[in-house]
Predicted model as a PDB file, atoms N, CA, C, CB and O in Angstrom, pLDDT in the B-factor column:
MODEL        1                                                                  
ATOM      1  N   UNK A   1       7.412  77.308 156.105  1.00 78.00           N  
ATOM      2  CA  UNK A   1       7.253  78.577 155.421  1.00 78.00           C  
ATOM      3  C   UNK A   1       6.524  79.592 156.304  1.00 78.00           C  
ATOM      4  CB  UNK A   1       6.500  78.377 154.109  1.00 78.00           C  
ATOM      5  O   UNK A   1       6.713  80.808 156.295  1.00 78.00           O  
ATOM      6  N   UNK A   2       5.767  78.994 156.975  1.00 91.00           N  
ATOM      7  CA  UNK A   2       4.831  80.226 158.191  1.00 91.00           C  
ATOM      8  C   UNK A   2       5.955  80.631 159.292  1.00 91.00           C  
ATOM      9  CB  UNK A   2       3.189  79.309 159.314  1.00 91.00           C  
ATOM     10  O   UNK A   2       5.886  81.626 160.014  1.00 91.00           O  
ATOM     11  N   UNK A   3       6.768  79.888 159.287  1.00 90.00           N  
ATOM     12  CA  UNK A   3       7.482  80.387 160.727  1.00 90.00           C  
ATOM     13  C   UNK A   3       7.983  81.781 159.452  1.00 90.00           C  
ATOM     14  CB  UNK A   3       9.157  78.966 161.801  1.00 90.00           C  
ATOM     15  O   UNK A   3       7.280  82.781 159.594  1.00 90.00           O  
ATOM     16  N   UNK A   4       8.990  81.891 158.389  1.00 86.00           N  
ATOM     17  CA  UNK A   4       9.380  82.565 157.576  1.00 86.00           C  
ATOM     18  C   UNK A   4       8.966  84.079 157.729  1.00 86.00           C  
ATOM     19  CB  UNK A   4       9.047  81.967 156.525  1.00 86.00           C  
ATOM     20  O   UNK A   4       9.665  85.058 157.992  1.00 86.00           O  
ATOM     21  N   UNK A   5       7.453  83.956 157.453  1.00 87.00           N  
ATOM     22  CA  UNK A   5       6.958  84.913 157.234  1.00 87.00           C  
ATOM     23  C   UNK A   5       6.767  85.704 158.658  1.00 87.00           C  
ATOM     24  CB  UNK A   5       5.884  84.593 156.462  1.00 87.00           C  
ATOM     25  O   UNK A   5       7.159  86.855 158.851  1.00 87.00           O  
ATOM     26  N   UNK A   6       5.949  84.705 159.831  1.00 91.00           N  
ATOM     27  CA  UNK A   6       6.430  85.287 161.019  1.00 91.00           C  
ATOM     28  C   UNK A   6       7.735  85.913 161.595  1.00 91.00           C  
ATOM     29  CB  UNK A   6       6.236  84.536 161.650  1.00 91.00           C  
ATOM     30  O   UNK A   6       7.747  86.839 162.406  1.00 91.00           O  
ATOM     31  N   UNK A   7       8.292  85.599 161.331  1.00 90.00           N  
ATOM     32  CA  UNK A   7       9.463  85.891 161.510  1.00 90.00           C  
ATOM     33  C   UNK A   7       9.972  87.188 160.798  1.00 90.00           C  
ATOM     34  CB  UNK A   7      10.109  84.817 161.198  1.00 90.00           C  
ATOM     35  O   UNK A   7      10.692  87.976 161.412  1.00 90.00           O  
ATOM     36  N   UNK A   8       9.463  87.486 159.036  1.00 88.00           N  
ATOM     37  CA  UNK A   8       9.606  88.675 158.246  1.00 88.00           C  
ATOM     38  C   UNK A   8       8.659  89.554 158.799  1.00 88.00           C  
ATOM     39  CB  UNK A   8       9.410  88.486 156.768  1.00 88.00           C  
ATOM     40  O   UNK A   8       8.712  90.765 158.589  1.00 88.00           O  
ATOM     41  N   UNK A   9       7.811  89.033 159.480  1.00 88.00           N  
ATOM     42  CA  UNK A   9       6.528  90.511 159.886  1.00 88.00           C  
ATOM     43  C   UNK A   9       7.376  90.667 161.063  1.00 88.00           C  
ATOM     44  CB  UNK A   9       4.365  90.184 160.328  1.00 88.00           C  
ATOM     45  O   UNK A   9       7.972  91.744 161.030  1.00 88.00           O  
ATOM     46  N   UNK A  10       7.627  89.973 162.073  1.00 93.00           N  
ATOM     47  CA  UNK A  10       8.440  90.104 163.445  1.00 93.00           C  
ATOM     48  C   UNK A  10       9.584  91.298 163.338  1.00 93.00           C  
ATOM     49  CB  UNK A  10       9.247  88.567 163.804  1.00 93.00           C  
ATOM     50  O   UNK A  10       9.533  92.261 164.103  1.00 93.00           O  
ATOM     51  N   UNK A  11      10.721  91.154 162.237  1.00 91.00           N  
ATOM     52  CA  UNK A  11      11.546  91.777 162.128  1.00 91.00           C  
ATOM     53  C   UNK A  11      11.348  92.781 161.584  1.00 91.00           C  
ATOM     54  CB  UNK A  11      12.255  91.315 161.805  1.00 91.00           C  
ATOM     55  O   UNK A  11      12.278  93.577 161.708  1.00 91.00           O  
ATOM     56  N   UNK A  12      10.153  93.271 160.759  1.00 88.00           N  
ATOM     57  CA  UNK A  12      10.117  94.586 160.417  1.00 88.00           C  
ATOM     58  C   UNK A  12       8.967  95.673 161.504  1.00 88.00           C  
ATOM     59  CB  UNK A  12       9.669  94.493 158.778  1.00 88.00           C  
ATOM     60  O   UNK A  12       8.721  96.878 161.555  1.00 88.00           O  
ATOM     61  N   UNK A  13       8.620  94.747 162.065  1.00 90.00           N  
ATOM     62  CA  UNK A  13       8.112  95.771 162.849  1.00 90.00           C  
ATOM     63  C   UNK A  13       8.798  96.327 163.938  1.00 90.00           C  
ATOM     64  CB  UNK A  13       7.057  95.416 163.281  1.00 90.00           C  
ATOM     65  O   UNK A  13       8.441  97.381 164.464  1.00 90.00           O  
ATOM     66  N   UNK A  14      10.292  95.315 164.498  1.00 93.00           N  
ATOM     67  CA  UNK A  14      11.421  95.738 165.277  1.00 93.00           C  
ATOM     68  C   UNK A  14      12.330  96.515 164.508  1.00 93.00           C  
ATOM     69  CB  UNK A  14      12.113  94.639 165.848  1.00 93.00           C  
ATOM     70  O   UNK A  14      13.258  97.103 165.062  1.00 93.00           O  
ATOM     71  N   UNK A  15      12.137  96.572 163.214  1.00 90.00           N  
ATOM     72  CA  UNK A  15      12.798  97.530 162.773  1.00 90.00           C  
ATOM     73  C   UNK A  15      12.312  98.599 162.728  1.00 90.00           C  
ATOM     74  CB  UNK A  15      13.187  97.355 161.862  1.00 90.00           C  
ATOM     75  O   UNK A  15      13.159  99.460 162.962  1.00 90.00           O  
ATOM     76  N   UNK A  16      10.821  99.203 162.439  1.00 88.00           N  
ATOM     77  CA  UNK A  16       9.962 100.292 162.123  1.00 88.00           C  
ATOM     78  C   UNK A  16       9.860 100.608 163.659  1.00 88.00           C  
ATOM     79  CB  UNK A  16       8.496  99.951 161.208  1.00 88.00           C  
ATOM     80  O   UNK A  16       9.203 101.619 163.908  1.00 88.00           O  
ATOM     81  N   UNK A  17      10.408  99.909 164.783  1.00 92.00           N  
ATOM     82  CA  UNK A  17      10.613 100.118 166.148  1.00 92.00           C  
ATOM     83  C   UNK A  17      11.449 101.167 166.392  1.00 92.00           C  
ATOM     84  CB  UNK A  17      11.082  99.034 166.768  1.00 92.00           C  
ATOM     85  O   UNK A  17      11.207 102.289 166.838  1.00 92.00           O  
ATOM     86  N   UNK A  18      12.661 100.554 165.973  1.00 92.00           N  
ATOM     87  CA  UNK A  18      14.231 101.015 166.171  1.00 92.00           C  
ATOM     88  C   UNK A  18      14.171 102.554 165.363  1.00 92.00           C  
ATOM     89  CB  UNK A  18      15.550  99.713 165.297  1.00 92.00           C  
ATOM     90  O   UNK A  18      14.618 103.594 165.846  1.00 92.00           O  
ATOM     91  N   UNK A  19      13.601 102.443 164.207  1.00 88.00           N  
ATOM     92  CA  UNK A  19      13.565 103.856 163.765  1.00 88.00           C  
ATOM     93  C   UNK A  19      12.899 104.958 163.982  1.00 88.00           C  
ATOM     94  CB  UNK A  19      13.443 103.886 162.872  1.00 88.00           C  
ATOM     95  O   UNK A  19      13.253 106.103 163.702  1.00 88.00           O  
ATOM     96  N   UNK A  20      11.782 104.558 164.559  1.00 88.00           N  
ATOM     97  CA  UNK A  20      10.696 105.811 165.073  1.00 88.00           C  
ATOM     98  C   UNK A  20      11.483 105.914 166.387  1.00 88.00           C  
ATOM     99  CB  UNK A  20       8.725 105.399 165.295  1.00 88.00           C  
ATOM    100  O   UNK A  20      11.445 107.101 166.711  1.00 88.00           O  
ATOM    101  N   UNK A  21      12.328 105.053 167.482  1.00 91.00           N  
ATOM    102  CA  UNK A  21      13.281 105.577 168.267  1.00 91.00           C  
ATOM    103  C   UNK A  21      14.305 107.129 168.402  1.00 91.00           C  
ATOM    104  CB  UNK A  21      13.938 104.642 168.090  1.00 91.00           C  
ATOM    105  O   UNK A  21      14.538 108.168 169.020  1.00 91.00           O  
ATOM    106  N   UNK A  22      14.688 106.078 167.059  1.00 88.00           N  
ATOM    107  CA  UNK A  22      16.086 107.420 166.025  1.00 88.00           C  
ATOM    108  C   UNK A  22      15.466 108.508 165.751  1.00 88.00           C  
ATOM    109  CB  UNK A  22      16.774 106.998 164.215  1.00 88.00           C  
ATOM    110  O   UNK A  22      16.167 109.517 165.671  1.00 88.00           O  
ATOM    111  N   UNK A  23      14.296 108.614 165.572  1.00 86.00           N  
ATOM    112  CA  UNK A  23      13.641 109.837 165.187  1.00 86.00           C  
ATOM    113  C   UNK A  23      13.316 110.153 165.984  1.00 86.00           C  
ATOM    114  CB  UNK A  23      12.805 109.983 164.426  1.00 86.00           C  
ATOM    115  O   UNK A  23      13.346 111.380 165.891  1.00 86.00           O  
ATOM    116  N   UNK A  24      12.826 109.789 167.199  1.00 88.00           N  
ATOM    117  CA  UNK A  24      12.438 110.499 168.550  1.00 88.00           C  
ATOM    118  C   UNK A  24      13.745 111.169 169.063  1.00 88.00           C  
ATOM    119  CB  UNK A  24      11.827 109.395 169.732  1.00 88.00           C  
ATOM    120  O   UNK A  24      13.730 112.287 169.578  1.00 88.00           O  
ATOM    121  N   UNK A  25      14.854 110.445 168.901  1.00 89.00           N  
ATOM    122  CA  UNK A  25      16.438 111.036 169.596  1.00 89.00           C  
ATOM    123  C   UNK A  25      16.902 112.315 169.011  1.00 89.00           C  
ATOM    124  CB  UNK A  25      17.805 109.951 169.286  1.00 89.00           C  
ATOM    125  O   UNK A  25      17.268 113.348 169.572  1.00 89.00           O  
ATOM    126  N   UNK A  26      16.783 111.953 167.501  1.00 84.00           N  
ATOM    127  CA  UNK A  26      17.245 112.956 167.217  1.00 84.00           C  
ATOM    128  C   UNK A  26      16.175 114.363 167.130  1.00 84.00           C  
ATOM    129  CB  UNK A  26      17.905 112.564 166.098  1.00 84.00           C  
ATOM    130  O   UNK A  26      16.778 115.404 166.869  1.00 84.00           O  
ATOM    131  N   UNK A  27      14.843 114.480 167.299  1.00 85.00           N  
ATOM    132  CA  UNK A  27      14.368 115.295 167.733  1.00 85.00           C  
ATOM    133  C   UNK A  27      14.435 115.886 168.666  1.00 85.00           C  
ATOM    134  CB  UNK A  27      13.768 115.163 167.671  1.00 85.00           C  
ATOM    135  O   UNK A  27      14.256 117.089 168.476  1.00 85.00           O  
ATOM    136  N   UNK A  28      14.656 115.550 169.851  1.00 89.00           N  
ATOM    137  CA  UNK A  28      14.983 115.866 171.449  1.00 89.00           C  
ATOM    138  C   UNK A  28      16.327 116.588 171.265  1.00 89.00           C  
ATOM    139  CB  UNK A  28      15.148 114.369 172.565  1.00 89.00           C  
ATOM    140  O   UNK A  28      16.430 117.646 171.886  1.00 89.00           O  
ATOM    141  N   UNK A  29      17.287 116.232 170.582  1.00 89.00           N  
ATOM    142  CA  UNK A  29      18.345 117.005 170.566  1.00 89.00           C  
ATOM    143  C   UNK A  29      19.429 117.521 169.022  1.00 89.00           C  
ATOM    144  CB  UNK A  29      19.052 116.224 171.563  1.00 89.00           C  
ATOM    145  O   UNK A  29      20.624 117.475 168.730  1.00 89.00           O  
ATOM    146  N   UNK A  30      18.082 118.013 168.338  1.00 88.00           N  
ATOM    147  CA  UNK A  30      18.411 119.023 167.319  1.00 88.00           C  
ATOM    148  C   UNK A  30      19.025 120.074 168.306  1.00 88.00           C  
ATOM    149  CB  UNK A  30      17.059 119.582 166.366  1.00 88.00           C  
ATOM    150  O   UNK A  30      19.081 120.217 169.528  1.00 88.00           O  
ATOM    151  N   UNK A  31      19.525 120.843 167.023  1.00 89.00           N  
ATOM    152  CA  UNK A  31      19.777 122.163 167.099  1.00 89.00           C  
ATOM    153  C   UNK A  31      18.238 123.049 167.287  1.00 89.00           C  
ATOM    154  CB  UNK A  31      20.646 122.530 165.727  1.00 89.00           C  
ATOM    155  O   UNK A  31      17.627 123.369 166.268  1.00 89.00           O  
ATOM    156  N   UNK A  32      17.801 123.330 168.382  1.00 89.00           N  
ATOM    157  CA  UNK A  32      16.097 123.868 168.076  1.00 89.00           C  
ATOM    158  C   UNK A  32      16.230 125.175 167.300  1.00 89.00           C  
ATOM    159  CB  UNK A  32      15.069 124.262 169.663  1.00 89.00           C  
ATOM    160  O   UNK A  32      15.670 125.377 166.222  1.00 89.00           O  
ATOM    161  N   UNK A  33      16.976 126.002 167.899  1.00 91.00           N  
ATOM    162  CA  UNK A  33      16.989 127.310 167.060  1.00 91.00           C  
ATOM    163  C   UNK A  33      17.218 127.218 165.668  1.00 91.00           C  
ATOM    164  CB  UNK A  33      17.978 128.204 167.511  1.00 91.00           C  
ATOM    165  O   UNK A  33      16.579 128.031 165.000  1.00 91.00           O  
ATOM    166  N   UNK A  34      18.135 126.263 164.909  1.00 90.00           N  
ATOM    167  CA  UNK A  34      17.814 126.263 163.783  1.00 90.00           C  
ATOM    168  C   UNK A  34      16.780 125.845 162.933  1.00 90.00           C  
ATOM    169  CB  UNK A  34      18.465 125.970 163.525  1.00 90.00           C  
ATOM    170  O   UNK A  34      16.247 126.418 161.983  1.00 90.00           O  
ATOM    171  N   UNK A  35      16.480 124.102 163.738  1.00 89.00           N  
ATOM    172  CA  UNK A  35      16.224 122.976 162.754  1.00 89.00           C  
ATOM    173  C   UNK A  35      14.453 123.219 163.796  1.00 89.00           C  
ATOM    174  CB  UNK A  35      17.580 121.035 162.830  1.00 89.00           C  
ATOM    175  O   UNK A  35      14.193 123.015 164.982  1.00 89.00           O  
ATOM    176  N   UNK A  36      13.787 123.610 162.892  1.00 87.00           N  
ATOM    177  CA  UNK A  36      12.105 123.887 163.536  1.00 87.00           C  
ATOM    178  C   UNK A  36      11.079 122.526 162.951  1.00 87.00           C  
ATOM    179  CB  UNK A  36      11.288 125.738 162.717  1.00 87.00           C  
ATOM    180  O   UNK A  36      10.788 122.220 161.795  1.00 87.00           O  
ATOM    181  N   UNK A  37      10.722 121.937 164.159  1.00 87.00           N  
ATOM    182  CA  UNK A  37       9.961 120.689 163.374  1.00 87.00           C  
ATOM    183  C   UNK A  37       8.569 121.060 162.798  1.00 87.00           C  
ATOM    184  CB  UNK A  37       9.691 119.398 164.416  1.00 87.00           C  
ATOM    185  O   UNK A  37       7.613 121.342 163.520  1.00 87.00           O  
ATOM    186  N   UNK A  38       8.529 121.041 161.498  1.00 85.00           N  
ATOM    187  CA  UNK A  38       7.430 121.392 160.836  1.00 85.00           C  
ATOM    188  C   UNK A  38       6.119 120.224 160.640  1.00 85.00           C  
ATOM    189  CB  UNK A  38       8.007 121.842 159.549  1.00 85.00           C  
ATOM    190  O   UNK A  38       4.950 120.472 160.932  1.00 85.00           O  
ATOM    191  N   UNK A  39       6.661 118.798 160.029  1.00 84.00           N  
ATOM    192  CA  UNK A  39       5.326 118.607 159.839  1.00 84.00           C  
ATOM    193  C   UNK A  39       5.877 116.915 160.686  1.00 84.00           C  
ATOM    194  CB  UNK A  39       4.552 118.816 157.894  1.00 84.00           C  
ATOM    195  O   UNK A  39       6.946 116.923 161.297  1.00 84.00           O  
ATOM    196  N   UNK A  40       5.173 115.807 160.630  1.00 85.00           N  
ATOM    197  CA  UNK A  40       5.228 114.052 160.292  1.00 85.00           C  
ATOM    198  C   UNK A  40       4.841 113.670 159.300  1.00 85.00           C  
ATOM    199  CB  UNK A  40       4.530 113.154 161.043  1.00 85.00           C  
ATOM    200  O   UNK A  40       3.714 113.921 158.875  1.00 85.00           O  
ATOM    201  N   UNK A  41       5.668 112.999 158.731  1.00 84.00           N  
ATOM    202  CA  UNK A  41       5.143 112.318 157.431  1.00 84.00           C  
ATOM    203  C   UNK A  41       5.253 110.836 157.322  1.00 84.00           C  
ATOM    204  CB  UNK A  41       5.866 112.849 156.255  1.00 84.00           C  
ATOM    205  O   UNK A  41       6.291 110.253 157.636  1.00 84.00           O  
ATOM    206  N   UNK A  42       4.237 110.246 156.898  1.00 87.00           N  
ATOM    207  CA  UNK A  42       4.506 108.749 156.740  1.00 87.00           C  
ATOM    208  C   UNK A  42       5.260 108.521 155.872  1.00 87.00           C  
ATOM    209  CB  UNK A  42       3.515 107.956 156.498  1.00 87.00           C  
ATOM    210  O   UNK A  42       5.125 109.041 154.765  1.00 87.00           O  
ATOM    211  N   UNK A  43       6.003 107.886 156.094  1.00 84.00           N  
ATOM    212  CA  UNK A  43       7.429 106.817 154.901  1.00 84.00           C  
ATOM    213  C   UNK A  43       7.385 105.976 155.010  1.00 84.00           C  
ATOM    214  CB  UNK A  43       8.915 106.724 154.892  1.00 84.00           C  
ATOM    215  O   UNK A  43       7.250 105.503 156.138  1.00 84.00           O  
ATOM    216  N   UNK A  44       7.503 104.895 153.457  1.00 89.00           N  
ATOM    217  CA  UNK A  44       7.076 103.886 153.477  1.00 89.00           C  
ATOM    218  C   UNK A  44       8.721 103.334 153.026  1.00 89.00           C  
ATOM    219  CB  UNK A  44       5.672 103.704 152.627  1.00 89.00           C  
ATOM    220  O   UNK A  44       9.234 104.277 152.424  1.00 89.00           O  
ATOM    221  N   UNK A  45       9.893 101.935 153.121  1.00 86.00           N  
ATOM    222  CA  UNK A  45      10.687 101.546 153.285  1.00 86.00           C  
ATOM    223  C   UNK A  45      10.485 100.288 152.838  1.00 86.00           C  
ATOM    224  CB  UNK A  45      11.025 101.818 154.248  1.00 86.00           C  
ATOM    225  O   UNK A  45       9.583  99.572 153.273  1.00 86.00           O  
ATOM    226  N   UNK A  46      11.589  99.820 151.635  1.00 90.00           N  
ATOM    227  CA  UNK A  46      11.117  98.215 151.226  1.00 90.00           C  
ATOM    228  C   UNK A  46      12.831  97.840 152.174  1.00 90.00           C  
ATOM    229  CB  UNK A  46      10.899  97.655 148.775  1.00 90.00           C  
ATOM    230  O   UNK A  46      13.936  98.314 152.437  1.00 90.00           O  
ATOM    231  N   UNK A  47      12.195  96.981 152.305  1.00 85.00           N  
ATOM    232  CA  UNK A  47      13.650  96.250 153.348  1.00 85.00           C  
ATOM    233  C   UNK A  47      13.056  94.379 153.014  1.00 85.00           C  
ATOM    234  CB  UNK A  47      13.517  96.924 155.960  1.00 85.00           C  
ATOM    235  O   UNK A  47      12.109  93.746 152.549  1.00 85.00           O  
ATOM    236  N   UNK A  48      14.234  94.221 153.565  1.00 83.00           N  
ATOM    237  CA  UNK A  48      14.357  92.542 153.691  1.00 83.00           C  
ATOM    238  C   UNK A  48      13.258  91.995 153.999  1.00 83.00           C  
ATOM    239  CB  UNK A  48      15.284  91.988 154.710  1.00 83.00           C  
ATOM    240  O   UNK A  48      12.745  91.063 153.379  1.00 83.00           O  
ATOM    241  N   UNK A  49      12.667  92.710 155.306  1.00 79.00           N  
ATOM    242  CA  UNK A  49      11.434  92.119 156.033  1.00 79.00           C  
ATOM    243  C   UNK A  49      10.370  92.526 155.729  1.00 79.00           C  
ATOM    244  CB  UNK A  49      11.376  92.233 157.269  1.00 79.00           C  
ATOM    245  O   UNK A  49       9.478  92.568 156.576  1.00 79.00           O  
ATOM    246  N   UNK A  50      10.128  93.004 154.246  1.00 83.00           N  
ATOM    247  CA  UNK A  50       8.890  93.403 153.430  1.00 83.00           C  
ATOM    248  C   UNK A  50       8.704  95.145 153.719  1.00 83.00           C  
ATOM    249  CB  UNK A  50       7.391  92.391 154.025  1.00 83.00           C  
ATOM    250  O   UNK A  50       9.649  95.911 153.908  1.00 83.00           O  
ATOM    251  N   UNK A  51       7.377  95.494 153.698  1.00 87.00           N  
ATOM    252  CA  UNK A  51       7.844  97.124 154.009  1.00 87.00           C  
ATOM    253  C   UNK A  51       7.500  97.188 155.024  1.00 87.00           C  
ATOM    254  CB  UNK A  51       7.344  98.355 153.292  1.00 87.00           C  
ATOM    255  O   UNK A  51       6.912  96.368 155.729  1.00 87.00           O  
ATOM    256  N   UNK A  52       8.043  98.793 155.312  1.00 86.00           N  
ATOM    257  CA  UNK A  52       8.116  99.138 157.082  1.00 86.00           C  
ATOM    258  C   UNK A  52       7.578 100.390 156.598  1.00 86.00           C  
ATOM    259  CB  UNK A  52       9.837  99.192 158.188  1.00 86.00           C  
ATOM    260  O   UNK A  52       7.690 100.850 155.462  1.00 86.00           O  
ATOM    261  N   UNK A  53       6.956 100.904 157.632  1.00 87.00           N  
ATOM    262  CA  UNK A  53       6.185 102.252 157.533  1.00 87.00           C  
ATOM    263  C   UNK A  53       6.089 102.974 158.676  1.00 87.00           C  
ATOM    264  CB  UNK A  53       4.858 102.108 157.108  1.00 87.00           C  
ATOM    265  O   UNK A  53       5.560 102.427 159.644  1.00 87.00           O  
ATOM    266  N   UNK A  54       6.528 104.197 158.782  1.00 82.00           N  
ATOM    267  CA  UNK A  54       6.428 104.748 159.850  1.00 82.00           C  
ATOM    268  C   UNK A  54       6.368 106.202 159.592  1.00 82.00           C  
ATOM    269  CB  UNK A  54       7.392 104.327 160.663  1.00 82.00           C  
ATOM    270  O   UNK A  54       6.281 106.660 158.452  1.00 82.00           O  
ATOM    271  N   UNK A  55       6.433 107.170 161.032  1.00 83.00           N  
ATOM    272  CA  UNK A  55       6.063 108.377 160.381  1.00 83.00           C  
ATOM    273  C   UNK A  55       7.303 108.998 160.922  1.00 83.00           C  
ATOM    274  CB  UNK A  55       4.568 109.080 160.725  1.00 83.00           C  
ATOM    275  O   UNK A  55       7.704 108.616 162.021  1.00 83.00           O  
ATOM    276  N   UNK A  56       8.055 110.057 160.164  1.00 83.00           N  
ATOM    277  CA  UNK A  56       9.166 111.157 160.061  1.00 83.00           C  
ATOM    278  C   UNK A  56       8.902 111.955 160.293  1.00 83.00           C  
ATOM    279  CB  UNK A  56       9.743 111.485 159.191  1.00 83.00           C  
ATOM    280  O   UNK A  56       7.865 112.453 159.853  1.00 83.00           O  
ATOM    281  N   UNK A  57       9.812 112.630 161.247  1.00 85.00           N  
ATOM    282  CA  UNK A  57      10.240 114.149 161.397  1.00 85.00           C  
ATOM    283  C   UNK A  57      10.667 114.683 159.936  1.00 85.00           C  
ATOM    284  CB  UNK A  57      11.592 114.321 162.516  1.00 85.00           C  
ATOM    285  O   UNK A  57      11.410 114.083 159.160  1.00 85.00           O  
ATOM    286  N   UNK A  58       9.941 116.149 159.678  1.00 86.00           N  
ATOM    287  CA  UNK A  58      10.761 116.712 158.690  1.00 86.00           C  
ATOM    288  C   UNK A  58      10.666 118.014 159.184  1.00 86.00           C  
ATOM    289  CB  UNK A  58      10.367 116.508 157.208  1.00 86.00           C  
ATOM    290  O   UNK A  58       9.567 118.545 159.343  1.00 86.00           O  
ATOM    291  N   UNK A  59      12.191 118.831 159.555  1.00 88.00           N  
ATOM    292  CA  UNK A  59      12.834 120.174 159.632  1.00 88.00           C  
ATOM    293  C   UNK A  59      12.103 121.116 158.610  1.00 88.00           C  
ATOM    294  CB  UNK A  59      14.436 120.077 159.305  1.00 88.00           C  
ATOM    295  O   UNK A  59      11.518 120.812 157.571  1.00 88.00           O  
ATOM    296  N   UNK A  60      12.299 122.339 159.190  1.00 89.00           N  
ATOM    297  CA  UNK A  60      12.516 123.481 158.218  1.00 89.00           C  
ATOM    298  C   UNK A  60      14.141 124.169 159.037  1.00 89.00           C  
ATOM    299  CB  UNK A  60      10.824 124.782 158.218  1.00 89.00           C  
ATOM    300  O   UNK A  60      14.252 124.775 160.103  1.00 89.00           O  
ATOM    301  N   UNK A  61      15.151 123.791 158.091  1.00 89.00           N  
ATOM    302  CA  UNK A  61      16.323 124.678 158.525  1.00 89.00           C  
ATOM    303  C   UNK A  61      15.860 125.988 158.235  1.00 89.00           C  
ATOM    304  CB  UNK A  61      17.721 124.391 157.794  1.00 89.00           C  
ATOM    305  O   UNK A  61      15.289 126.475 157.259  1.00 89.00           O  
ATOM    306  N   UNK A  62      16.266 126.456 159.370  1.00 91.00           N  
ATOM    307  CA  UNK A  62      16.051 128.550 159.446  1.00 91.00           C  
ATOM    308  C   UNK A  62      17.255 128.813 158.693  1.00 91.00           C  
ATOM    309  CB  UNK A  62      16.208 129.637 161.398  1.00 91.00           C  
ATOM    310  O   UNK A  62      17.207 129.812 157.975  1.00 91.00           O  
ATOM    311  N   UNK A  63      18.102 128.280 158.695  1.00 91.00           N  
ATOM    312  CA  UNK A  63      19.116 128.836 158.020  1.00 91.00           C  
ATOM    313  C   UNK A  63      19.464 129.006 156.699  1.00 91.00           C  
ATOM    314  CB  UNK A  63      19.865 128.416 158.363  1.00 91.00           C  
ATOM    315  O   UNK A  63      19.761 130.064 156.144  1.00 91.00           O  
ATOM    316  N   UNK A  64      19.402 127.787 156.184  1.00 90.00           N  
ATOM    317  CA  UNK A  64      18.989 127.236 154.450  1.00 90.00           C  
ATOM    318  C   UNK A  64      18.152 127.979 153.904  1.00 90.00           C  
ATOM    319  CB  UNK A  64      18.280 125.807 154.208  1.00 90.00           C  
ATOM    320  O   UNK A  64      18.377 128.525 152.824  1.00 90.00           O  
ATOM    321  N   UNK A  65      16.728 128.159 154.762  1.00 90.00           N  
ATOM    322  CA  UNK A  65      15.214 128.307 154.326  1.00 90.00           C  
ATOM    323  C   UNK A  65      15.073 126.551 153.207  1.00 90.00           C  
ATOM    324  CB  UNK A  65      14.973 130.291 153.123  1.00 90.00           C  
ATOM    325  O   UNK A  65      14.957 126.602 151.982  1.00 90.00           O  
ATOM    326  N   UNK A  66      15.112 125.489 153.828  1.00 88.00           N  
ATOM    327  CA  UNK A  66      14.668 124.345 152.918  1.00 88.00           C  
ATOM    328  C   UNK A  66      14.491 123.199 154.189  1.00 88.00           C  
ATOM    329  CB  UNK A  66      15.967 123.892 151.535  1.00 88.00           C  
ATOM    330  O   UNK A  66      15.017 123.153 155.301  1.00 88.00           O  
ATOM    331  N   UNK A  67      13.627 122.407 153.588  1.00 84.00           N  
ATOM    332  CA  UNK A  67      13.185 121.596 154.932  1.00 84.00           C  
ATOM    333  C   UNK A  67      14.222 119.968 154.459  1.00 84.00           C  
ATOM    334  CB  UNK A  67      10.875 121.325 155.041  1.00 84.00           C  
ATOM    335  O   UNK A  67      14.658 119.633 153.358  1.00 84.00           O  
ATOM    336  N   UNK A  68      14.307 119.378 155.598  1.00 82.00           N  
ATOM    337  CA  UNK A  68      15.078 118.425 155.915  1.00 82.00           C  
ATOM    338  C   UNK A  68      14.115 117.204 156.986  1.00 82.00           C  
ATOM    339  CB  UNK A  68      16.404 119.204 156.600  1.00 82.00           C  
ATOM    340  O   UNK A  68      13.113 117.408 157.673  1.00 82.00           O  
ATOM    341  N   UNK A  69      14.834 116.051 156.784  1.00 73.00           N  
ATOM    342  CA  UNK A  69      14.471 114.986 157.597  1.00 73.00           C  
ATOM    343  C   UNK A  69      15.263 114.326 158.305  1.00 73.00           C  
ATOM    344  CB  UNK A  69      13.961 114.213 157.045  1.00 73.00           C  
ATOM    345  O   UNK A  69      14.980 113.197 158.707  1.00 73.00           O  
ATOM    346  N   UNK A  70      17.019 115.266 158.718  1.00 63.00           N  
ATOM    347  CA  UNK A  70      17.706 114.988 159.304  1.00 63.00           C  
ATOM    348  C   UNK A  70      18.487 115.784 159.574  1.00 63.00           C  
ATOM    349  CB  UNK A  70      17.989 114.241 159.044  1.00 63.00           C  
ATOM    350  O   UNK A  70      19.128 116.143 158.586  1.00 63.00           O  
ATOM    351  N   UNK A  71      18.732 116.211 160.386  1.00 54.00           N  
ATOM    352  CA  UNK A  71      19.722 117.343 160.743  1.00 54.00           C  
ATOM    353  C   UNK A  71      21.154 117.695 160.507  1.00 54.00           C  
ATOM    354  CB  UNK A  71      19.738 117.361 161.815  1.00 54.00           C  
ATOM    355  O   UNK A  71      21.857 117.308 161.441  1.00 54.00           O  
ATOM    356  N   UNK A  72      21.801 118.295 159.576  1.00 55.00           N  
ATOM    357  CA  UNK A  72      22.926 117.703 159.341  1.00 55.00           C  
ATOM    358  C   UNK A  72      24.468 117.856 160.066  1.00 55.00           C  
ATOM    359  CB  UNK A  72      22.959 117.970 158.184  1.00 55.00           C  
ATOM    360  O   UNK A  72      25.592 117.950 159.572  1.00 55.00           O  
ATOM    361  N   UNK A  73      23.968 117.834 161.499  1.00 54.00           N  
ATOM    362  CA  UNK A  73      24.632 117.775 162.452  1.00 54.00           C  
ATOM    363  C   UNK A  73      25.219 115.895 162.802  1.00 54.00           C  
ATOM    364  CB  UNK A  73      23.660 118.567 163.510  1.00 54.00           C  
ATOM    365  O   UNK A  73      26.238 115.340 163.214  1.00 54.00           O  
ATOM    366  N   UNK A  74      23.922 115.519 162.357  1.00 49.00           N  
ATOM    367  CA  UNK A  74      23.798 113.999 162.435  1.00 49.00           C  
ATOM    368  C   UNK A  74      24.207 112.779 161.570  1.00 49.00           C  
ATOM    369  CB  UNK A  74      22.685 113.838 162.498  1.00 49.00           C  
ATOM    370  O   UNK A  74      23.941 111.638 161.947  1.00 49.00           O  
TER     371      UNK A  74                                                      
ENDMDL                                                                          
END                                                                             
């Protein structure tokens, strides 16, 4: 049962890996003139491997006037 759990903390922190990645990528290559990065926010995620927590980009589209956490280019 300990390997289990090692193994559930292991995989969610390679997951809370992989996504603060995705969020680094797709920051680097927004649209800048539209999509203006306003704040980070922590998000919390129940997944398989218990929760994952990490912190988000969230937009203010200039265009909309409404903020976003993904560009919808993407």
């Amino acid at each position: 049962m300990e390997l289990f759990w090692m193994l559930q903390k292991t995989y969610g922190e390679m997951l809370q890996q992989v996504l603060e990645c995705l969020d680094e990528e797709l920051a680097k290559q927004r649209d800048k003139k539209r999509y203006y990065l306003k704040d980070k926010r922590t998000v919390r995620i129940q997944t398989l491997f218990g929760e994952v927590e990490l912190r988000r980009n969230y937009y203010l589209d200039r265009e909309k006037g409404v903020y976003t956490c993904l560009p919808k280019n993407w």
